[in-house]
C-alpha positions as semicolon CSV with decimal commas, in nm:
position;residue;x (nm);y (nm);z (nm)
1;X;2,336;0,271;5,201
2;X;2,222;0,412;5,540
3;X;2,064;0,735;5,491
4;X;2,306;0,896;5,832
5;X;2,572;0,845;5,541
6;X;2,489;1,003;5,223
7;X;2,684;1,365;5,325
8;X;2,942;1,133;5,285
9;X;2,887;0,946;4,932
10;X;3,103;1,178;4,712
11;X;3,424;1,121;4,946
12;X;3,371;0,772;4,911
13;X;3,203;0,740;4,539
14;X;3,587;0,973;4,445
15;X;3,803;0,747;4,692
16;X;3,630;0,449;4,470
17;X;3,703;0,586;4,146
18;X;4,075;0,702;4,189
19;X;4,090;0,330;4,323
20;X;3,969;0,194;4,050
21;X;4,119;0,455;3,776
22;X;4,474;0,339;3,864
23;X;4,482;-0,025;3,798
24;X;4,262;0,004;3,509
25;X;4,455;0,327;3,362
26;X;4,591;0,116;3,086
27;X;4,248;0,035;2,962
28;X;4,181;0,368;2,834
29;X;4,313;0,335;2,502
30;X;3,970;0,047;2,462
31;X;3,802;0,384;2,544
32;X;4,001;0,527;2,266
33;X;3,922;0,280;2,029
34;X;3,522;0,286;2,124
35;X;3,482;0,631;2,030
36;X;3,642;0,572;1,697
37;X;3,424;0,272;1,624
38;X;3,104;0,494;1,746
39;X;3,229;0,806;1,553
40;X;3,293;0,595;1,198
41;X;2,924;0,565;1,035
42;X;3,160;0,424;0,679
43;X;3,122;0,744;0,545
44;X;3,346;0,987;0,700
45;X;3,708;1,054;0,538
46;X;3,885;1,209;0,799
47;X;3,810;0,872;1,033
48;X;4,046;0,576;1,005
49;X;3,861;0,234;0,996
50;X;3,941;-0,092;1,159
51;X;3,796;-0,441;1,171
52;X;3,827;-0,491;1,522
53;X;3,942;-0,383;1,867
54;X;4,246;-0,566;1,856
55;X;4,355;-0,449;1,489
56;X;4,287;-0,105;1,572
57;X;4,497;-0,065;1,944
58;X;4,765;-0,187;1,723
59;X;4,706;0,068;1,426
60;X;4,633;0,347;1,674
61;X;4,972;0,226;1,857
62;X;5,111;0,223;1,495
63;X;5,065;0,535;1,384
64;X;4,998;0,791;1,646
65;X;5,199;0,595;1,908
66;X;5,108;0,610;2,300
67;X;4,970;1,018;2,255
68;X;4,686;0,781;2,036
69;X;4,617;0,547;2,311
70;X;4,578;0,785;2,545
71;X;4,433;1,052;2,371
72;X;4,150;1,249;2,578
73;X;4,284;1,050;2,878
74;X;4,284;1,407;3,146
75;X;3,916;1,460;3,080
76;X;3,822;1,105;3,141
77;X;3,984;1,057;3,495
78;X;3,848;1,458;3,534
79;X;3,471;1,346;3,394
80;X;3,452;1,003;3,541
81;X;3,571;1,127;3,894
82;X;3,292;1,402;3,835
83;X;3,016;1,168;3,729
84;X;3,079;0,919;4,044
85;X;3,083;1,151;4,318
86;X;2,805;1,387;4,223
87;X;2,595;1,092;4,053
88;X;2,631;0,840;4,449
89;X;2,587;1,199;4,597
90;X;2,276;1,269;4,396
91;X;2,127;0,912;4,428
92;X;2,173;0,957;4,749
93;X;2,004;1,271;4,841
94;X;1,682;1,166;4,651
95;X;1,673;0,806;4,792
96;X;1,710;1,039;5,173
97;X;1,412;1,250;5,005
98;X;1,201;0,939;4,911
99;X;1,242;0,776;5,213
100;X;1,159;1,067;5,459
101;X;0,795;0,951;5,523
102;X;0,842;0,571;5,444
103;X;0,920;0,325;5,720
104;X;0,943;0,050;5,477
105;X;1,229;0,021;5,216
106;X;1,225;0,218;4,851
107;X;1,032;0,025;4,640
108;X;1,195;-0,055;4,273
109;X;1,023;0,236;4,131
110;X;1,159;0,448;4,367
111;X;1,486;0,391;4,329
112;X;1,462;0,422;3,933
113;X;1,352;0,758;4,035
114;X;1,597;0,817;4,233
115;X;1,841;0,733;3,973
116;X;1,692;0,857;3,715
117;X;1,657;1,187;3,873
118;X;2,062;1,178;3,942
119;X;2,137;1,103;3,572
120;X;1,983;1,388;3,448
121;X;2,152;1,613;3,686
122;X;2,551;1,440;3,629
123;X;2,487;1,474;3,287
124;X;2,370;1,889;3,288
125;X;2,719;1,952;3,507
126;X;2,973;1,692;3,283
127;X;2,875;1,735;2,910
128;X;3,139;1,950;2,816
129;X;3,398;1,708;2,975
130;X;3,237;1,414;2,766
131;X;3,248;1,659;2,442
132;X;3,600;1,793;2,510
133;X;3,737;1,411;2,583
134;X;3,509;1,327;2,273
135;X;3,705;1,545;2,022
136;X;4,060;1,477;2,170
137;X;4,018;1,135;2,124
138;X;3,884;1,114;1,740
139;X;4,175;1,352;1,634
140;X;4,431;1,151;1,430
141;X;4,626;1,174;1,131
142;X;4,367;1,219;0,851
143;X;4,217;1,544;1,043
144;X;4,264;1,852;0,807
145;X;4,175;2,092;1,108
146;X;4,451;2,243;1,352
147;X;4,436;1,955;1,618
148;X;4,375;2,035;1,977
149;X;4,687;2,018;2,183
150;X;4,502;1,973;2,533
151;X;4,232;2,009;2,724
152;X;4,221;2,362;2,788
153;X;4,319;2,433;2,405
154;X;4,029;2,265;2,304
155;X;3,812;2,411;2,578
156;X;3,963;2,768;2,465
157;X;3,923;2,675;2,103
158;X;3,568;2,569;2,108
159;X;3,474;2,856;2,251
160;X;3,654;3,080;2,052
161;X;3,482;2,911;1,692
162;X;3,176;2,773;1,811
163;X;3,090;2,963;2,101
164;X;2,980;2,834;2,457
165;X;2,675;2,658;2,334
166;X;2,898;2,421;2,133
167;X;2,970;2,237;2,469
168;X;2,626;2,094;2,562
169;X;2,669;1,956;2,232
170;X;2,482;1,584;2,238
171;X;2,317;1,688;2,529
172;X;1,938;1,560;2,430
173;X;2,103;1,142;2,392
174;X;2,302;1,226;2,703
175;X;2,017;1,313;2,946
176;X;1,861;1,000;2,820
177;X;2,167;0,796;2,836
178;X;2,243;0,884;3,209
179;X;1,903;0,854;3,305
180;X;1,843;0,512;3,155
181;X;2,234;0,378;3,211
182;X;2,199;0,516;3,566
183;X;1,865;0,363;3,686
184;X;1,894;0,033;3,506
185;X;2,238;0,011;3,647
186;X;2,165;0,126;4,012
187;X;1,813;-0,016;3,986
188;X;1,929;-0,373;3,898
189;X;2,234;-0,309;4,155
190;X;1,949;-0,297;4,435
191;X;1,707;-0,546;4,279
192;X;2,029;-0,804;4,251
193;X;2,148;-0,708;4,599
194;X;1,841;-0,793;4,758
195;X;1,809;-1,146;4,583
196;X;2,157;-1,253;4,698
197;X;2,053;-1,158;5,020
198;X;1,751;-1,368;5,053
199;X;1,958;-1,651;4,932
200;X;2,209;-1,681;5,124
201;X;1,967;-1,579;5,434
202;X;1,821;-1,921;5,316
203;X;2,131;-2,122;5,386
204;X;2,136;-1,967;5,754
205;X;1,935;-2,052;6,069
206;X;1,936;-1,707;6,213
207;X;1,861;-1,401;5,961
208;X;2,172;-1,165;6,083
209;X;2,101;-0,824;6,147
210;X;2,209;-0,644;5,873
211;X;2,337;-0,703;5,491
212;X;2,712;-0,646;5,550
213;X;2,753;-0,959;5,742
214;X;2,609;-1,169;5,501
215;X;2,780;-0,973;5,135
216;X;3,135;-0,952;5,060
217;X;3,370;-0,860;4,777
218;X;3,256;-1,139;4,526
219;X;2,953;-1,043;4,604
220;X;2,983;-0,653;4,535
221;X;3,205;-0,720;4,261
222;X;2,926;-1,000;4,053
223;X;2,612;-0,730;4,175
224;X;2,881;-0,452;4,029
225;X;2,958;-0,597;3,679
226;X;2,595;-0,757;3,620
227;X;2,441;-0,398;3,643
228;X;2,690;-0,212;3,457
229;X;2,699;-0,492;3,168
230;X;2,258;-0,475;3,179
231;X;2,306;-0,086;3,146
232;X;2,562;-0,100;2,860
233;X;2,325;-0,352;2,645
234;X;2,054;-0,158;2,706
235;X;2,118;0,238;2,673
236;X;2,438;0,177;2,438
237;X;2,298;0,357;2,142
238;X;2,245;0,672;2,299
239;X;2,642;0,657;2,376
240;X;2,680;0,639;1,994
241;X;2,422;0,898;1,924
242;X;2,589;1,157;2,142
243;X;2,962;1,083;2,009
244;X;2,887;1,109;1,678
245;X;2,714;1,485;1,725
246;X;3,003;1,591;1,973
247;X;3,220;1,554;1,703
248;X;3,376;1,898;1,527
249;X;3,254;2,034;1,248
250;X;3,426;2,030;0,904
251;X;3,655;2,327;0,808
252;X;3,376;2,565;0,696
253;X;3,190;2,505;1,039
254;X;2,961;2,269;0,884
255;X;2,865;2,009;1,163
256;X;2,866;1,683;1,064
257;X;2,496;1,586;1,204
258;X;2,310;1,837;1,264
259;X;2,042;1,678;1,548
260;X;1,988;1,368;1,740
261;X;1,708;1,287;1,490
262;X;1,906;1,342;1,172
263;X;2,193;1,096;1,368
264;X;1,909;0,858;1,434
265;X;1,763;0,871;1,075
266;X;2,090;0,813;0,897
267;X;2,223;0,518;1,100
268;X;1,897;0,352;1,088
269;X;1,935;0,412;0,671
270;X;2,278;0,334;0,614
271;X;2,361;0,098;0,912
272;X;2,068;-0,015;1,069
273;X;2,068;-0,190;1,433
274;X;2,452;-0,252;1,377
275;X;2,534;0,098;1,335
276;X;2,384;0,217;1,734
277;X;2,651;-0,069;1,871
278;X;2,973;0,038;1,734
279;X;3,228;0,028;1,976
280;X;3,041;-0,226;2,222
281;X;3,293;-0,476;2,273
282;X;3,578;-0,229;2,412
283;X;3,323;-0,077;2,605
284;X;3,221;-0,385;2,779
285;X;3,624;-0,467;2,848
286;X;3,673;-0,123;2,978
287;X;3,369;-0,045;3,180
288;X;3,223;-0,365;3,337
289;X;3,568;-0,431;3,536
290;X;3,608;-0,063;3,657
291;X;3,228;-0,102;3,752
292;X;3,318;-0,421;3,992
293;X;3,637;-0,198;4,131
294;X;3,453;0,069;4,193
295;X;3,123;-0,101;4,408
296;X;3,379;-0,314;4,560
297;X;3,582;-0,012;4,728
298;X;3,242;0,168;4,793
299;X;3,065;-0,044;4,940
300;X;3,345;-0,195;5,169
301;X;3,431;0,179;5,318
302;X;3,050;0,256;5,393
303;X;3,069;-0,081;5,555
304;X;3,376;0,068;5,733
305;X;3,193;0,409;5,827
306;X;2,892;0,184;5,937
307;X;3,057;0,018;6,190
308;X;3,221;0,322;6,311
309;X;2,931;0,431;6,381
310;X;2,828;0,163;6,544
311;X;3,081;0,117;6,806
312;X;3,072;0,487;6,906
């Protein structure tokens, strides 16, 4: 991305995801069903468990009907459009910053910095989005607590019980899951970008003179889903970690964990490896595709404002 353009990375990083939110709107209930599988450690009552992602869409769909499904489905679109735009206007800003006294390009360490330094900074201004979409979404029939009717109920309610605080709930395993989902994803987007590059460079007698003649949408979409589907496998358990404290406490105001350690310690005891990849499989269905939708759309409208540029 050319440094002239990063004032404009949150239009374009929101254009991307509204793009990419409407064809892929009826994959939210797999988000649904992923928080459900993180939530359920096989010890919680008031959770429903299923065997697999198909069996439970079709209890969900059962029982609580299409409300279910799309359960939490307002703060999603309003947290995902969030995390996009600030986290390609973030990246960008510290890539600008990194760059201002290099003539050569970021090195990979640099731009894991870069990300990282983005993550950490989405995830202070969305975590009570994530919590709020959290909670709607494990609510279901065997809940003894007066359900939330909405976003702004719950956002009303939770401060009204549990007090503003309550909101940066599972903040410690989300700093480190959008620092680490963020730069391996963005770090292995450049590091992949740069290797399909030089290959197809290869297959050419004269190097062109820039990237956008030589990438296209296969291309954007592949680099797209490879990154996402590395950062999934690799910072997943944080995902699981942070669900499972966001969730609300019993009746009395008990939580249910009471720290990231004490989440750590008791799915390592009763669940071990298994239990921090709960929910993986929707995730991947949900997430990889919208990840290939989104780069796709970005990068093809920078391309757009590029050679804008370039002809005036």
């Amino acid at each position: 991305m050319a440094l002239s353009h990063v004032p404009l990375a949150v239009a374009v990083a929101g254009f991307a995801t509204v793009a990419a939110a409407h064809p892929l709107a009826a994959a939210h209930p797999l988000d649904v069903v992923r928080t459900r599988f993180q939530a359920n450690d096989g010890r919680a009552v008031f959770l429903p468990a299923y065997r697999n992602t198909a069996q439970a869409l079709f209890t969900i769909a059962r029982s609580e009907g299409l409300r279910g499904l799309y359960a939490g489905f307002l703060p999603a679109v309003l947290g995902s459009s969030l995390s996009w735009g600030l986290y390609f206007f973030f990246y960008g800003r510290a890539k600008e910053r990194y760059s201002a006294k290099r003539e050569e390009s970021l090195s990979p360490g640099l731009h894991l910095a870069s990300a990282a330094e983005a993550g950490a900074l989405v995830s202070l201004c969305t975590n009570p989005v994530w919590l709020i979409k959290t909670r709607l979404q494990l609510q279901n029939p065997l809940h003894q607590t007066r359900p939330y009717s909405g976003f702004y109920d719950a956002f009303r309610t939770i401060m009204r019980e549990e007090g503003w605080r309550a909101l940066y709930k599972g903040i410690v395993p989300s700093l480190f899951l959008q620092v680490s989902h963020g730069a391996i994803q963005f770090t292995s987007y450049e590091e992949l970008r740069k290797i399909v590059i030089e290959l197809k460079v290869k297959g050419r007698k004269e190097r062109p003179e820039s990237a956008d003649e030589m990438l296209n949408s296969v291309d954007y979409a592949m680099l797209g889903a490879s990154s996402k589907l590395a950062a999934i496998l690799l910072s997943y358990p944080f995902q699981v970690i942070r669900t499972r404290l966001q969730q609300r406490p019993y009746t009395d105001g008990t939580p249910r964990y009471m720290d990231t350690w004490h989440v750590v310690k008791a799915t390592a005891r009763f669940e071990g490896l298994r239990g921090f990849y709960r929910g993986i499989t929707p995730n991947i269905l949900k997430n990889v595709p919208a990840s290939s939708i989104t780069f796709i759309v970005y990068e093809n409208v920078m391309k757009l404002l590029r050679l804008g540029r370039t002809k005036e």
